[in-house]
Residue frames relative to the residue before (quaternion, step in Angstrom):
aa qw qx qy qz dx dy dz
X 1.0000 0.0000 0.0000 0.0000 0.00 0.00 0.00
X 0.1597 -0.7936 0.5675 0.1505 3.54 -0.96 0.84
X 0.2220 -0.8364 0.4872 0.1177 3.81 -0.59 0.65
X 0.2641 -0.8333 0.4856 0.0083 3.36 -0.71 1.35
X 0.1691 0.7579 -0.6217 -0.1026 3.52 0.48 0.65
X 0.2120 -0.6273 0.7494 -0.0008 3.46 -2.13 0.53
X 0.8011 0.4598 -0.3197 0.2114 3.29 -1.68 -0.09
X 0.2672 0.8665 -0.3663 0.2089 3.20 1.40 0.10
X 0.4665 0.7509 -0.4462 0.1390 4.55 -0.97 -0.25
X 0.6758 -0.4742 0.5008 0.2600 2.64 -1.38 -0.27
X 0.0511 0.7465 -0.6325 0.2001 3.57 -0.83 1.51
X 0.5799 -0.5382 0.5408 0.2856 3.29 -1.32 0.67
X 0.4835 -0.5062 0.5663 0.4351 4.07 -1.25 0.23
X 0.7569 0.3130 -0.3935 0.4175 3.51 -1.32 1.13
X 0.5104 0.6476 -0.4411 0.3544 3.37 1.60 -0.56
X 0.3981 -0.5136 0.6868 0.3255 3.13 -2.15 -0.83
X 0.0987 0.6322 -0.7669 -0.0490 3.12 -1.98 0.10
X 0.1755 -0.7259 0.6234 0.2317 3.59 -1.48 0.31
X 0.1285 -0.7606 0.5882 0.2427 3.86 -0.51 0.15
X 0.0122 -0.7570 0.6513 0.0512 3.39 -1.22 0.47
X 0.2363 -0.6631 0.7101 0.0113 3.04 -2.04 1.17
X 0.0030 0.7169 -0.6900 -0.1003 2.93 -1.04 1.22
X 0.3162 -0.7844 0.5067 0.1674 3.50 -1.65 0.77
X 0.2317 -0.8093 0.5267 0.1179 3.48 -0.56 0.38
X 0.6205 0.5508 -0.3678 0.4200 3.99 -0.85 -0.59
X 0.8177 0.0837 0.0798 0.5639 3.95 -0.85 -1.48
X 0.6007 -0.4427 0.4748 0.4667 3.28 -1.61 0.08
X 0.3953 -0.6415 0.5659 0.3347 3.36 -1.58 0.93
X 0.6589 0.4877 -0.4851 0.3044 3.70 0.48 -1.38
X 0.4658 0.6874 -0.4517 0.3264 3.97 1.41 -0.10
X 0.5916 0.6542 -0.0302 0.4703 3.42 1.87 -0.92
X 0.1184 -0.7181 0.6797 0.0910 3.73 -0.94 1.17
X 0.0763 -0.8777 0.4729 0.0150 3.09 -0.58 0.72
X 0.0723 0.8937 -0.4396 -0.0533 3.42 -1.00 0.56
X 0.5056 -0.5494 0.5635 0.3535 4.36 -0.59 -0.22
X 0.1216 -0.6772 0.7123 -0.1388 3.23 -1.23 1.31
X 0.2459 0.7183 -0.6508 -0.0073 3.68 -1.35 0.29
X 0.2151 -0.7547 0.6193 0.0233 2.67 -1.66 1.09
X 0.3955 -0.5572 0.6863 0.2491 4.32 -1.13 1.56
X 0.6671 -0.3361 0.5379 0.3907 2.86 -2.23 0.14
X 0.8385 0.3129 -0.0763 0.4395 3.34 -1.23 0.04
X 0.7848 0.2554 -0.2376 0.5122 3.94 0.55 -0.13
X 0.7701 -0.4043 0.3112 0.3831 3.15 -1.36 0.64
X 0.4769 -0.5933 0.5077 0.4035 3.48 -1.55 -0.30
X 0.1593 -0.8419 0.5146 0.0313 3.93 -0.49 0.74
X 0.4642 -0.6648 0.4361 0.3904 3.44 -1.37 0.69
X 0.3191 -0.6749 0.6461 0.1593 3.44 -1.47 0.21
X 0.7425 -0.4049 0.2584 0.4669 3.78 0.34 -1.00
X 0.2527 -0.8084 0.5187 0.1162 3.69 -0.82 1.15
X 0.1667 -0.8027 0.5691 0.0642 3.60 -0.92 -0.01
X 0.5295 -0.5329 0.5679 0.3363 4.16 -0.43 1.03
X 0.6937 -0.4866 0.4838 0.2189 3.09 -1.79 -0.06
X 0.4592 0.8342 0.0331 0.3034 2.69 1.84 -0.87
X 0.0508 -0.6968 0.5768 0.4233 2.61 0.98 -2.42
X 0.5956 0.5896 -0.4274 0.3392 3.44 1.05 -0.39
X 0.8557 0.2715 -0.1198 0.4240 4.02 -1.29 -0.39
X 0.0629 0.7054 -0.7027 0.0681 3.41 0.73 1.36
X 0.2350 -0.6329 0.7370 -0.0308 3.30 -1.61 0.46
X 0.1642 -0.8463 0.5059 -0.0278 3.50 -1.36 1.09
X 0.4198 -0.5734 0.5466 0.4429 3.63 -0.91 -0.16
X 0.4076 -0.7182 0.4269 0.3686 3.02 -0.58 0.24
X 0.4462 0.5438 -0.5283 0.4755 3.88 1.16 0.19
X 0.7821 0.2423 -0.3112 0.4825 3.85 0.43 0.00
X 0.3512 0.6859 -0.5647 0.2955 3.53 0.77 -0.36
X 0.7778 0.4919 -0.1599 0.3571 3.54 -0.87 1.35
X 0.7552 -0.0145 -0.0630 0.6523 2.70 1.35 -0.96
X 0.4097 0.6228 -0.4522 0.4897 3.87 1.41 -0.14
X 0.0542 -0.7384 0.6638 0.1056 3.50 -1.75 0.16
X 0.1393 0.8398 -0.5024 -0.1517 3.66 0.02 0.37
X 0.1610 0.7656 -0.6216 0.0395 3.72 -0.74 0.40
X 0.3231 -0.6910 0.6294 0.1485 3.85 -1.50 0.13
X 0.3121 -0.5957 0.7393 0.0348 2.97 -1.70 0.39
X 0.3885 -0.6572 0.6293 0.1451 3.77 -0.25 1.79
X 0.7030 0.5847 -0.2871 0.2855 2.97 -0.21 -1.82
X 0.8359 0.2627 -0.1347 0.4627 3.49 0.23 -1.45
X 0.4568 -0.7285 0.3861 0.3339 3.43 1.23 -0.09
X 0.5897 0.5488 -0.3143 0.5023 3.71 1.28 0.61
X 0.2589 -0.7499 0.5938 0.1343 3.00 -1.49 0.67
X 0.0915 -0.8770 0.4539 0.1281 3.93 -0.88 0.21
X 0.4759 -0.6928 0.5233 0.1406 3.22 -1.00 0.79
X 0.1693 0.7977 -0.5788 -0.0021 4.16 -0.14 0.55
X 0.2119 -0.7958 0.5585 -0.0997 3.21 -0.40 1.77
X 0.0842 0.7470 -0.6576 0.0498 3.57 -0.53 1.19
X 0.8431 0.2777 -0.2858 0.3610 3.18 -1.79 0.05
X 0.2703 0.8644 -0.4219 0.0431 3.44 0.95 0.20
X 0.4121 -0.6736 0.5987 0.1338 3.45 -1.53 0.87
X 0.4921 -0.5132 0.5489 0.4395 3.25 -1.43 0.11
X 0.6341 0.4808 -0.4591 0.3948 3.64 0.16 0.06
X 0.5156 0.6434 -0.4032 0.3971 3.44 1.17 0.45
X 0.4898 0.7444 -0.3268 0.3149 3.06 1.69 -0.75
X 0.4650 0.6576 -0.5161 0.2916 3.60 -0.87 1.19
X 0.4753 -0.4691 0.5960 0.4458 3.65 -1.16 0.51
X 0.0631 -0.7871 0.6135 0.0100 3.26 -1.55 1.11
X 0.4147 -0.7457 0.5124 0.0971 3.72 -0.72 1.11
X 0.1958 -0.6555 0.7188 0.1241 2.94 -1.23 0.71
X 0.0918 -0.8345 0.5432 -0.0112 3.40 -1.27 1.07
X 0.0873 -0.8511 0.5167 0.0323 3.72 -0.69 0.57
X 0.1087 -0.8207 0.5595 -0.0407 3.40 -0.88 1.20
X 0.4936 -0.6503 0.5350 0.2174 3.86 -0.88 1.14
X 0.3228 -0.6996 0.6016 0.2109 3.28 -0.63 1.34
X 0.7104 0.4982 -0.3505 0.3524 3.64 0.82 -0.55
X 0.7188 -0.0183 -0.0476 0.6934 3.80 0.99 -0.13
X 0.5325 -0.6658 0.5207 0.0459 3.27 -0.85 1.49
X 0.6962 0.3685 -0.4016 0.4671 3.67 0.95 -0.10
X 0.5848 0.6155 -0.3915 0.3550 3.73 0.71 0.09
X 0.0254 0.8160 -0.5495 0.1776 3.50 0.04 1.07
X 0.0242 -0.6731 0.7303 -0.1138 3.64 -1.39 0.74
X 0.2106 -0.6676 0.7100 0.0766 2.99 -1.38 1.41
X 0.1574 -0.6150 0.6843 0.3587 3.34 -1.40 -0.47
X 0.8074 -0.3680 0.3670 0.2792 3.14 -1.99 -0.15
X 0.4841 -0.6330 0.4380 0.4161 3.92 -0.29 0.64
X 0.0646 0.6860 -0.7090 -0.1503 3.22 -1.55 0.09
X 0.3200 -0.7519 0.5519 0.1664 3.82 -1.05 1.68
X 0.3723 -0.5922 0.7147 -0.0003 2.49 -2.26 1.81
X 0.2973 0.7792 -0.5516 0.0120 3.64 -1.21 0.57
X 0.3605 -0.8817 0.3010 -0.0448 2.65 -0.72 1.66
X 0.2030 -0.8878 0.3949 0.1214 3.76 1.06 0.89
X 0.2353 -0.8285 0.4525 0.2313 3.23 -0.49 1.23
């Protein structure tokens, strides 16, 4: 699976953005997927996952509230809708994909930078 992530910029605090990943290669709906981000200087962290499904998103709780994750089988993509945002959102964020059928198959994509201007 290759991962396209997109939507990335610059926004004011209170703003919006949506990020999207589109996937390409294996079947996605084959795929749990989820949103990672990583500040200068700090580890990479989770952000929000999502079944194959679309069903049982799941959050950090630093975004719980104002994050939305959901997918689109069909188109083979997954999206990130980020409201209210803070500068502490600011980070390159990953899309990430995991084989429901063996749990060791993972795929990152390529970052795409959020910053969030206070």
């Amino acid at each position: 699976v290759q991962l396209q992530a997109s939507g990335g910029g610059l926004v004011q605090a209170g703003g919006s953005l949506r990020l999207s990943c589109e996937a390409s290669g294996r079947t996605f709906s084959g795929h749990a997927m989820a949103w990672f981000r990583q500040a200068p200087g700090k580890e990479r962290d989770f952000v929000a996952a999502i079944s194959w499904s679309g069903g049982s998103p799941y959050y950090a709780d630093s975004v719980k509230g104002r994050f939305i994750i959901y997918r689109d089988n069909s188109k083979g993509s997954v999206y990130l809708q980020m409201n209210s945002l803070k500068p502490e959102d600011t980070a390159v964020y990953y899309c990430f994909a995991r084989s429901i059928f063996n749990d060791r198959i993972e795929y990152w994509g390529q970052g795409t930078q959020v910053t969030v201007s206070s």
